[in-house]
PATI-935542 format. One record per atom (N, C-alpha, C): x, y, z. Coordinates in steps of 0.2 Angstrom, whole numbers, plus 5000, padded with zeros to 4 digits. Layout:
<node <X,Y,Z>>
...
//
This chain:
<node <5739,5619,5408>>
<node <5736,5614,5413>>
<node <5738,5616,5420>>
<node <5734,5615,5426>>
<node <5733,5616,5433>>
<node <5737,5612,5437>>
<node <5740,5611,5440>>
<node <5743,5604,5442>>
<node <5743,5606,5450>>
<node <5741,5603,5454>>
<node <5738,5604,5459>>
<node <5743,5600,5465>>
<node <5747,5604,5470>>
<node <5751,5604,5473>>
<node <5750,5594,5476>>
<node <5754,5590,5476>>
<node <5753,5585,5479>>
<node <5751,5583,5487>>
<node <5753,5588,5489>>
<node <5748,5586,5498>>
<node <5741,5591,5497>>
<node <5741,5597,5493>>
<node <5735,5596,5492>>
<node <5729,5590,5490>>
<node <5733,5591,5484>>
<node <5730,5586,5481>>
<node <5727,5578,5488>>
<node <5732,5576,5491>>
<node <5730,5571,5494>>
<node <5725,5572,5500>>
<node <5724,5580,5502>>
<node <5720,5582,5509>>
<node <5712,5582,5505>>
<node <5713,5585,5499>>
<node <5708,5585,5495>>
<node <5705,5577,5494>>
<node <5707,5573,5492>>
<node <5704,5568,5490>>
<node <5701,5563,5498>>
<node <5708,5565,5503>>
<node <5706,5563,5511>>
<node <5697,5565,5513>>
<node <5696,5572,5509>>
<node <5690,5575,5513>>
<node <5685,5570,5508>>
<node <5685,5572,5502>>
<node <5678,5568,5497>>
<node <5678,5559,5499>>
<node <5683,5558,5501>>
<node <5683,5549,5505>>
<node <5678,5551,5511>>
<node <5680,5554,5516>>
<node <5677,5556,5522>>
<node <5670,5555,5520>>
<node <5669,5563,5516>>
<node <5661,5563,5516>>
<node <5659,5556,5509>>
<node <5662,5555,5507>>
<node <5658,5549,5505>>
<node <5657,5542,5509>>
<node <5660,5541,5514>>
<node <5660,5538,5519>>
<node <5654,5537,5524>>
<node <5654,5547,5525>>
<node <5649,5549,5530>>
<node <5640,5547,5528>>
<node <5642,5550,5521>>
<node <5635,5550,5518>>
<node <5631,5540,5515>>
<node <5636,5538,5514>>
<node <5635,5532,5512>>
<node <5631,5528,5517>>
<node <5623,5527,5516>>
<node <5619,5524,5523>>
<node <5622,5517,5525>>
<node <5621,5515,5532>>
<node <5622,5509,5535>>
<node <5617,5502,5532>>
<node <5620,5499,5531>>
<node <5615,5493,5526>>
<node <5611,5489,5534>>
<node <5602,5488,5533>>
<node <5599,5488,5538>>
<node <5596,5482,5535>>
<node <5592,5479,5539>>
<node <5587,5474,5537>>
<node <5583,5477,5530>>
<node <5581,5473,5526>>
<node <5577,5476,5520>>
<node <5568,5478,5523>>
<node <5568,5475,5528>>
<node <5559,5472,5533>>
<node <5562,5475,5539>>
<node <5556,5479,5542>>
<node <5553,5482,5549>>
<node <5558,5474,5554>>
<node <5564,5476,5557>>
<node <5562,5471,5559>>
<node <5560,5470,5569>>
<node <5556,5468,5572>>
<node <5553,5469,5580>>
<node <5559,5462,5584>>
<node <5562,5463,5590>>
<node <5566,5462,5594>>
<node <5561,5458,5600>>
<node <5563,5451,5600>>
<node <5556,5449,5605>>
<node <5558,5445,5612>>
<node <5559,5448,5617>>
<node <5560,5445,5622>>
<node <5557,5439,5624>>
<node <5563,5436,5630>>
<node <5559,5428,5631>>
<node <5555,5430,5640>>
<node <5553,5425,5639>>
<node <5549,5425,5647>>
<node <5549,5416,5650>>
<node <5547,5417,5655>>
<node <5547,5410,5659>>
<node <5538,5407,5657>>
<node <5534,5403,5654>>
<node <5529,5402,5653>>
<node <5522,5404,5658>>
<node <5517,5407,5655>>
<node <5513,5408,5660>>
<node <5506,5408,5658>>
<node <5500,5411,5663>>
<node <5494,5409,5662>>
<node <5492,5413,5659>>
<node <5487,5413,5655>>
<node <5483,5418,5652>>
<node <5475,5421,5653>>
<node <5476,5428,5655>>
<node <5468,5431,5658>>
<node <5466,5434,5652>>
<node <5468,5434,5648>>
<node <5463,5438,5641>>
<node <5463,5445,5640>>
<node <5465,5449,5646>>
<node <5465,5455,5647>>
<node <5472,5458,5648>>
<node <5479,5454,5648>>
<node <5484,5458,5646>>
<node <5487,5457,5653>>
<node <5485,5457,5663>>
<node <5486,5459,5667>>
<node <5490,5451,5670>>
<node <5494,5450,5665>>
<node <5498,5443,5670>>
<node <5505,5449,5671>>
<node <5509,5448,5674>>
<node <5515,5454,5678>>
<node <5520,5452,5668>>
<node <5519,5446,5667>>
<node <5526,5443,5663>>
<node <5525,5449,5656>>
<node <5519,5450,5654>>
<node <5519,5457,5649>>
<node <5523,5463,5650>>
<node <5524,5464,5656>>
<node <5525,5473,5657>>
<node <5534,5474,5655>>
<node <5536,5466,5652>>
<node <5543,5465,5650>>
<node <5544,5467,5643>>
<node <5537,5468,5640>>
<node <5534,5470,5630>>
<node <5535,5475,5630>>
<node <5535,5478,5626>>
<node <5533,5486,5624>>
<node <5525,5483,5621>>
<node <5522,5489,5618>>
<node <5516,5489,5614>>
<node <5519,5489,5608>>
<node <5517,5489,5603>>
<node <5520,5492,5594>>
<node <5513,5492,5592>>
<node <5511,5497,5588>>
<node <5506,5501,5584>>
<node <5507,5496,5579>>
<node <5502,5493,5577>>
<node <5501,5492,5569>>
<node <5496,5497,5564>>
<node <5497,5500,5559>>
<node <5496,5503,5558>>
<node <5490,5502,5553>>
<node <5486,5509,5553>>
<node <5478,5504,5548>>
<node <5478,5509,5544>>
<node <5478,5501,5540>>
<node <5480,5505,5531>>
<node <5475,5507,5527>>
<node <5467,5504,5528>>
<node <5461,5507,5527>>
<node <5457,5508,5531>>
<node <5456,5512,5531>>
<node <5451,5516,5536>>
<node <5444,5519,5533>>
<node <5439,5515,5537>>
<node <5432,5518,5533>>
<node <5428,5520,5542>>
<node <5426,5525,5540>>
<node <5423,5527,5548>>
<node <5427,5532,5552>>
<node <5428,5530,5557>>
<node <5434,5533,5562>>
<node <5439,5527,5564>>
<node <5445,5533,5561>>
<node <5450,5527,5563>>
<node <5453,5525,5569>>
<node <5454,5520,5572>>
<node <5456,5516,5577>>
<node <5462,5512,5579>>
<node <5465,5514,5587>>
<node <5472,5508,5585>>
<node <5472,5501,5587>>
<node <5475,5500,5585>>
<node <5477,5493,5586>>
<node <5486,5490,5588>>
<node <5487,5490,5595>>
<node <5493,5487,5596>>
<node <5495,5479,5598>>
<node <5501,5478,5598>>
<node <5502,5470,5598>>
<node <5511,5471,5605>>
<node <5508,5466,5609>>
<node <5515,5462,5611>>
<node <5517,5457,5610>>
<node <5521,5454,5610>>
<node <5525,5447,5611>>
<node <5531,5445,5614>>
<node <5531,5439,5616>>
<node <5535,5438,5621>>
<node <5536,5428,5619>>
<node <5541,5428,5619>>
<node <5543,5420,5617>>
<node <5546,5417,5623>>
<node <5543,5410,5625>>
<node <5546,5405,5630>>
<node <5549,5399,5629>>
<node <5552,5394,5632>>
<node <5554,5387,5629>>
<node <5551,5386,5628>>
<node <5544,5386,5628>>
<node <5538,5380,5626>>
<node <5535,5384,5619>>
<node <5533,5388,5615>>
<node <5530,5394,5613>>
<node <5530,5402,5610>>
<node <5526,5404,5608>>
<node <5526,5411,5607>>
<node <5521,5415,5609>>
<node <5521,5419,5614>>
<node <5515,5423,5617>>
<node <5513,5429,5611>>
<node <5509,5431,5611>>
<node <5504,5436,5608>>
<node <5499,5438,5612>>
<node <5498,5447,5611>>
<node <5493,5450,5616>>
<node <5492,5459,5613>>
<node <5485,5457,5607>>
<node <5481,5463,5605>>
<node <5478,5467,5607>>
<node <5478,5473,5607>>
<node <5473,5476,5610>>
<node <5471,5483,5605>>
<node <5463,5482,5605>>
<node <5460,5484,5597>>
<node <5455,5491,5599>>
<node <5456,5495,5598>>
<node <5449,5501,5600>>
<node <5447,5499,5596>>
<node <5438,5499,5595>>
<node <5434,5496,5593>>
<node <5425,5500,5595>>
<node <5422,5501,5591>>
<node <5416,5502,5592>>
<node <5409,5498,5593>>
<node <5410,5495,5589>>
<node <5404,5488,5589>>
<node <5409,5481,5587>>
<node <5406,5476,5591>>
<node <5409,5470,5589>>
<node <5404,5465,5584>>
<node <5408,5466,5577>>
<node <5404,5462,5573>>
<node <5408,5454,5573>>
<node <5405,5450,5575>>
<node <5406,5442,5578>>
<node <5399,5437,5578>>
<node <5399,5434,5574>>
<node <5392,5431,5573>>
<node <5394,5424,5572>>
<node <5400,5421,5573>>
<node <5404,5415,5571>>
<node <5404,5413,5578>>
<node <5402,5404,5580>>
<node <5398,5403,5585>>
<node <5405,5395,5586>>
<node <5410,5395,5580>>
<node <5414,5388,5582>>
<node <5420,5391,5578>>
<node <5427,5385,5580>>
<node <5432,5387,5579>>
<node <5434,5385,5570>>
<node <5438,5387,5567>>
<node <5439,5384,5559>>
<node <5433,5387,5554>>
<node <5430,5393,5556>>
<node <5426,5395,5551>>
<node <5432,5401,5548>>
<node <5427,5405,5543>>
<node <5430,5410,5539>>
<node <5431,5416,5545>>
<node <5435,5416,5548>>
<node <5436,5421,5554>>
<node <5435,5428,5551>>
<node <5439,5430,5546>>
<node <5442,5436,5543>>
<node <5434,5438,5540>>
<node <5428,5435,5540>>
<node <5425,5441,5535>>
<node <5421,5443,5541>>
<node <5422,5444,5547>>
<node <5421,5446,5554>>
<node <5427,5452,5557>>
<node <5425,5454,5562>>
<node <5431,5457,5565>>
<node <5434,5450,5568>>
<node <5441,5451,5568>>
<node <5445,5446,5569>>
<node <5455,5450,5571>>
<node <5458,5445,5572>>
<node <5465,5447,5571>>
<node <5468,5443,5570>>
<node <5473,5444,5566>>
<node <5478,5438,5563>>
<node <5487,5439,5563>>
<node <5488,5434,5565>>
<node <5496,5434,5565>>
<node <5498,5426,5558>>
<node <5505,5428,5556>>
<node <5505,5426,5551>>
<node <5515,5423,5553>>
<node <5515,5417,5554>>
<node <5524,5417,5555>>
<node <5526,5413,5550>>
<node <5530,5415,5547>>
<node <5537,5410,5541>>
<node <5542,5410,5544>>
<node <5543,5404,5548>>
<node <5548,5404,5552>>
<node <5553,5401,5547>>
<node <5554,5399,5541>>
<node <5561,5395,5538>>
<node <5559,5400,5530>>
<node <5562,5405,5529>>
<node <5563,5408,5522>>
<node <5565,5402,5515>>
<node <5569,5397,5518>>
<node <5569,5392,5513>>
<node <5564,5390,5510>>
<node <5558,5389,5514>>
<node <5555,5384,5511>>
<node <5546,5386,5512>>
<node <5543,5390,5506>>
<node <5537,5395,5506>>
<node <5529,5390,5509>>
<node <5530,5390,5517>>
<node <5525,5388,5519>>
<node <5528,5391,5529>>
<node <5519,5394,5530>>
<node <5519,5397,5536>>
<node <5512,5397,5539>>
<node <5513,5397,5548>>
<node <5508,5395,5550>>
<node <5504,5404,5551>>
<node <5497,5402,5551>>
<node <5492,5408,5550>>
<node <5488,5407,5556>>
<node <5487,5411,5563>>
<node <5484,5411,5566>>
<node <5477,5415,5567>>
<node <5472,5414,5566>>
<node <5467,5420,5567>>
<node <5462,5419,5574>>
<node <5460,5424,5578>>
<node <5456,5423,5584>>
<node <5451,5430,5582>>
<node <5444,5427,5584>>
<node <5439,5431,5586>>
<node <5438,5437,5592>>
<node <5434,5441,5591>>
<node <5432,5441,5601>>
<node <5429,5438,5604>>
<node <5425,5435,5600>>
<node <5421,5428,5604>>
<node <5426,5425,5605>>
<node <5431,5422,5605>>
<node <5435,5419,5606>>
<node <5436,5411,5600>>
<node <5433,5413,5596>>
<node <5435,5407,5590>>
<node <5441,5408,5587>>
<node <5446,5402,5588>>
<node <5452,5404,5583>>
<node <5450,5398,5576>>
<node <5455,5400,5572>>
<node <5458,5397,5564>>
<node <5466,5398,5565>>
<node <5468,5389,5568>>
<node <5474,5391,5567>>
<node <5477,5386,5557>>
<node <5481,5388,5554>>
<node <5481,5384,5550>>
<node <5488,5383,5545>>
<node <5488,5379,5542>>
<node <5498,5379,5540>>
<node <5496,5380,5531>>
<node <5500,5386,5529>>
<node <5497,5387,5522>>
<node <5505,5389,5520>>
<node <5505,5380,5515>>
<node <5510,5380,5507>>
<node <5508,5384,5505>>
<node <5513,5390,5500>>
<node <5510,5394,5497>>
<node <5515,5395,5490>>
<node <5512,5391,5485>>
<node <5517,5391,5476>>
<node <5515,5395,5473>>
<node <5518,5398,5473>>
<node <5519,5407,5470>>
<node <5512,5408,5468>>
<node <5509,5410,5475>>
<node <5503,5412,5474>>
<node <5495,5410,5476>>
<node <5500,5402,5473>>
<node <5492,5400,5473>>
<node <5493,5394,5479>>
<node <5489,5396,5485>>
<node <5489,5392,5490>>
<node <5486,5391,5495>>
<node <5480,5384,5500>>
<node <5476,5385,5504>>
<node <5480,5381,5509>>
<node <5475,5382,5515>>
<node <5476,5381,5523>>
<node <5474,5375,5526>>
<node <5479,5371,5530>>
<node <5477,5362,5531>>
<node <5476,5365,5539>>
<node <5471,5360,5540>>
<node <5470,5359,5549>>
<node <5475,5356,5551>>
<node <5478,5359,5558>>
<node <5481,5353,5560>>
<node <5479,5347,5562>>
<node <5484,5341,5562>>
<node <5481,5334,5564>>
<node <5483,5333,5570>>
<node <5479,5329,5574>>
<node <5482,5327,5581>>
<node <5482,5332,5584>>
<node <5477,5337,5584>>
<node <5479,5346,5588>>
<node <5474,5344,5592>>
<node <5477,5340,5598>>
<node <5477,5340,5606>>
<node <5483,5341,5608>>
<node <5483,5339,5617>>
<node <5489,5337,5619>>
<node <5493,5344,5620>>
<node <5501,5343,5619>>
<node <5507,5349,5617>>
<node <5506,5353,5612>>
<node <5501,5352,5606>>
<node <5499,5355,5600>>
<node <5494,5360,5601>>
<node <5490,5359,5606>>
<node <5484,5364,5608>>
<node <5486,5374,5608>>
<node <5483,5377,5605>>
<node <5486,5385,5607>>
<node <5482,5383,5613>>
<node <5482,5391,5618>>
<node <5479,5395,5622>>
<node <5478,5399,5620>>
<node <5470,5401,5623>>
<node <5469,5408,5621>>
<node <5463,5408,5623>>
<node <5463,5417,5625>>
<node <5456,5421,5629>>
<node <5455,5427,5624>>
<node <5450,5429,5627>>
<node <5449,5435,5624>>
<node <5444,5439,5629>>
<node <5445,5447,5628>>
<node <5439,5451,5634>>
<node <5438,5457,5630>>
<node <5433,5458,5630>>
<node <5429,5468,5630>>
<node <5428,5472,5634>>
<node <5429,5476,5632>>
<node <5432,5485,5634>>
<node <5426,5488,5634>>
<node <5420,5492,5641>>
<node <5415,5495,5638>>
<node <5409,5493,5637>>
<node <5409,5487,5637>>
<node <5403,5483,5634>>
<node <5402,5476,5634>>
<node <5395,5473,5633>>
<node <5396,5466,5630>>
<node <5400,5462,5628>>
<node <5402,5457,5631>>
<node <5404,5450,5624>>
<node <5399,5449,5622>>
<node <5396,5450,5615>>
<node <5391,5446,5612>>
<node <5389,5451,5605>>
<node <5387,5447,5599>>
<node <5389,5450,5592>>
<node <5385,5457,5594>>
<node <5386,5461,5588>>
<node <5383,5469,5589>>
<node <5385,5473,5593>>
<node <5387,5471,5599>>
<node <5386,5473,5606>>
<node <5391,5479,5604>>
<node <5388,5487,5607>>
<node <5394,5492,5608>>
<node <5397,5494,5613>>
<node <5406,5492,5610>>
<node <5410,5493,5614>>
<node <5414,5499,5614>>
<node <5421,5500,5619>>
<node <5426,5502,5617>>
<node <5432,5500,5616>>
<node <5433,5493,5617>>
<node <5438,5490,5613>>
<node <5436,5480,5615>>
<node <5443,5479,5611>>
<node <5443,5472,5614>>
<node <5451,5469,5614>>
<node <5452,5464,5619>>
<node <5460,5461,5617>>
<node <5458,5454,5617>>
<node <5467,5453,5614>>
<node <5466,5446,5613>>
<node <5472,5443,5616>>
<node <5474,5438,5616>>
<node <5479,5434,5620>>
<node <5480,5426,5618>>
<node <5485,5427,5616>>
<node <5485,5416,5614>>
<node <5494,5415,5613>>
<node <5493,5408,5616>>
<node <5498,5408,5615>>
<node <5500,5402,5611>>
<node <5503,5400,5605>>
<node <5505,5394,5601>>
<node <5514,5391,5601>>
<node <5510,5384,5603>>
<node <5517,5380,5605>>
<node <5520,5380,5599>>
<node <5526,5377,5600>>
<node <5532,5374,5596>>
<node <5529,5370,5592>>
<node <5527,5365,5595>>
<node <5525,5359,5595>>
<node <5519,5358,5588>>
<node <5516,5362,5589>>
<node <5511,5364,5583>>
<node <5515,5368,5577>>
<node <5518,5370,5577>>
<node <5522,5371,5571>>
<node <5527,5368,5568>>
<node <5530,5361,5572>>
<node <5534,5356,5571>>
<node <5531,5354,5562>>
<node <5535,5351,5558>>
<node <5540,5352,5558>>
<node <5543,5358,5552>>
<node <5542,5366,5554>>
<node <5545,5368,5549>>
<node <5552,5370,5553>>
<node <5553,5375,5548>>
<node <5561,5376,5551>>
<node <5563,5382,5555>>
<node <5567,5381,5560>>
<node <5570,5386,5564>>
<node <5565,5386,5569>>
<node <5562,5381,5572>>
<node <5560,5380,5576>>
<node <5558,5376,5582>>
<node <5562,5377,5588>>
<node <5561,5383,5592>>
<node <5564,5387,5589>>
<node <5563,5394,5592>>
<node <5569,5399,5590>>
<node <5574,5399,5598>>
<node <5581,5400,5594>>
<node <5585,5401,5599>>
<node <5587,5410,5599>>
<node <5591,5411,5604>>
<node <5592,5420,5604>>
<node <5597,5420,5598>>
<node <5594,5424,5593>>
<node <5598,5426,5590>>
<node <5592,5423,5581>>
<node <5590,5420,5584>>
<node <5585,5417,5578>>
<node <5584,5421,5575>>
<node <5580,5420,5565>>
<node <5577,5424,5565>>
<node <5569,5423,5560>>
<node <5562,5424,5563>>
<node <5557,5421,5558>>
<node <5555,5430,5555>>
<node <5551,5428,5548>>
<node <5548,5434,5543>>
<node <5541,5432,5546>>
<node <5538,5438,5547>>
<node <5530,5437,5550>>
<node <5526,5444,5549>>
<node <5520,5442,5549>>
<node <5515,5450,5547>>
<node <5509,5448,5553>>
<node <5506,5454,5554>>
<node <5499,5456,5558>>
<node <5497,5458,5555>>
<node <5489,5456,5556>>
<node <5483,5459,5554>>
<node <5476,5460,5558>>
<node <5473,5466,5556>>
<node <5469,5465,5560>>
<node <5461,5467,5555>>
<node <5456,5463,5555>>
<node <5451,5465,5552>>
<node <5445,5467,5555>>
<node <5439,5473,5555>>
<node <5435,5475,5557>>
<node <5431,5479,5555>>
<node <5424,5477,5555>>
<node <5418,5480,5551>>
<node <5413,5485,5553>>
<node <5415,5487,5556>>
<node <5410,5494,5558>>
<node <5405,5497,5557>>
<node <5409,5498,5549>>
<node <5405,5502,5543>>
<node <5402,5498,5537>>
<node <5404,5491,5539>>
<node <5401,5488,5534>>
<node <5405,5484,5530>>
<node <5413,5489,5529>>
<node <5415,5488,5525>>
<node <5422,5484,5528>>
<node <5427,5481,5527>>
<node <5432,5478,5530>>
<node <5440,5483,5530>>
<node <5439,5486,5536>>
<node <5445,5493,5537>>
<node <5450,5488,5539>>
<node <5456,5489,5536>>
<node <5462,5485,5538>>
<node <5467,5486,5544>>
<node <5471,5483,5544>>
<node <5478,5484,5549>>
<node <5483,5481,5548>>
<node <5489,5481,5546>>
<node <5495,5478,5541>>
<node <5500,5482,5544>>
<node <5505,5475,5549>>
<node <5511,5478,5553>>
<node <5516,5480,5546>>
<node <5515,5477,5542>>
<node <5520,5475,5536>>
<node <5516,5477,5528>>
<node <5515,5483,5524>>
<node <5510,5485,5520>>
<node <5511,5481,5513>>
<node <5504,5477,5513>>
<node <5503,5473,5510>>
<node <5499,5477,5504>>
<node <5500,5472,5495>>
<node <5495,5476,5490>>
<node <5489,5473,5490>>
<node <5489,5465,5488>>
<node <5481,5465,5488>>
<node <5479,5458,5492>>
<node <5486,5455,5497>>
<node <5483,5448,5501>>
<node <5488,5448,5505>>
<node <5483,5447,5513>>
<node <5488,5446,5518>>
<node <5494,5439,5516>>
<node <5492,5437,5513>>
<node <5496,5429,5510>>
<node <5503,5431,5506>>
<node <5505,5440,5507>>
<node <5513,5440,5503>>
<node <5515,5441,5507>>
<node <5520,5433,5509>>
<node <5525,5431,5514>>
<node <5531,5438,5510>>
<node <5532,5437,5503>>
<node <5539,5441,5503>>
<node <5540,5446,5506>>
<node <5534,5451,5508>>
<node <5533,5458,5511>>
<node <5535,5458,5520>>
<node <5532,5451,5521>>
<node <5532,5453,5531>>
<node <5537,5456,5533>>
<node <5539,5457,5541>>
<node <5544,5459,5542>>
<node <5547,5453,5547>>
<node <5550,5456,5550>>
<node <5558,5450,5552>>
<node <5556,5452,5563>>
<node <5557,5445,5566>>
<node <5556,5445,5572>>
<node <5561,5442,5572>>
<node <5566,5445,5579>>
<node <5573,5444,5579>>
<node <5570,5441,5588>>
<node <5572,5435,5591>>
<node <5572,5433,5597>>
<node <5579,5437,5601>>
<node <5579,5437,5607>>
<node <5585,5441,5611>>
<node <5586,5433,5615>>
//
């Protein structure tokens, strides 16, 4: 038998430590997670052009079906002590919007949706959806493994009320009408999400959430999914993680 000189032996086992050390990946968030800057509160033009965005980056969500030619869709966000700002912006060819009040079926229209699970504890999260008409669905959806529907807020006046505008790129505001895009802008208080958990967020927080964006061009409902879902924007397990600074 071979017996292998002892400081060999020991330079020998120093290296295989090493490179198993080297190669062994860094344990990362399991979810995409987005870094969201705070701001001081402000007004909303619909169009992206208040000074307090230019502090966002853009992020591509990316489109998971595509029927026709495909198109992007990016998102900012920016959180203040009152709130959490949002601000889409969608290339687009024709706006299919024929929904004339708020609280209807937003999604079988072109639409955009934001979806937050601010408390992992406990499987219920608010769902936002805005038009480019400017019709929103805002709504708070319990969801038991699976099977789960959307309550109106009550008393949604006052500190509970979102904001929000919307404008088109190239063309009309008005259903049909072809465009070149359109955005979106809103912003939803604390107040209105009271009472789930982890909320406000403080720096360092951290809520699970997913974007979406639907739009019919072709007839058919092309998607956009920050976080790739299999068959309903409603699988909180999947979203990804938004860390406040």
């Amino acid at each position: 038998m071979f017996i292998l000189p002892s400081g060999l032996f020991v330079t020998i086992l120093g290296i295989l430590l090493f490179w198993f050390v080297a190669c062994t990946p860094i344990a990362e968030d399991k979810f995409d997670a987005l870094k969201i800057s705070s701001t001081p509160d402000f007004e909303l033009t619909g169009d992206g052009s208040a000074a307090h965005w230019a502090t966002a980056e853009w992020m591509t969500i990316p489109q998971r079906k595509v029927f026709g030619t495909p198109q992007s869709t990016q998102i900012k966000i920016l959180y203040s002590p009152n709130g959490i700002y949002f601000l889409f912006k969608c290339e687009d060819q024709r706006l299919t919007a024929t929904m004339t009040e708020d609280f209807l079926d937003l999604w079988n229209e072109d639409v955009i949706e934001v979806f937050l699970w601010t408390d992992e504890s406990f499987p219920a999260y608010f769902e936002y959806e805005l038009s480019p008409l400017n019709h929103e669905l805002p709504i708070l959806v319990p969801n038991n493994k699976g099977d789960f529907w959307g309550w109106r807020p009550w008393h949604y006046e006052g500190s509970r009320l979102t904001r929000h505008m919307t404008s088109v790129q190239g063309g009309e505001k008005q259903s049909g009408a072809a465009i070149a895009g359109w955005m979106a802008e809103f912003f939803i208080p604390y107040d209105l999400l009271k009472p789930l958990g982890n909320v406000p967020p403080q720096s360092g927080t951290r809520w699970r959430a997913n974007f979406y964006r639907c739009d019919y061009d072709s007839g058919q409902m092309a998607t956009w999914e920050w976080q790739a879902i299999e068959f309903r924007f409603h699988e909180y397990e999947k979203f990804g993680t938004l860390i406040f600074e």
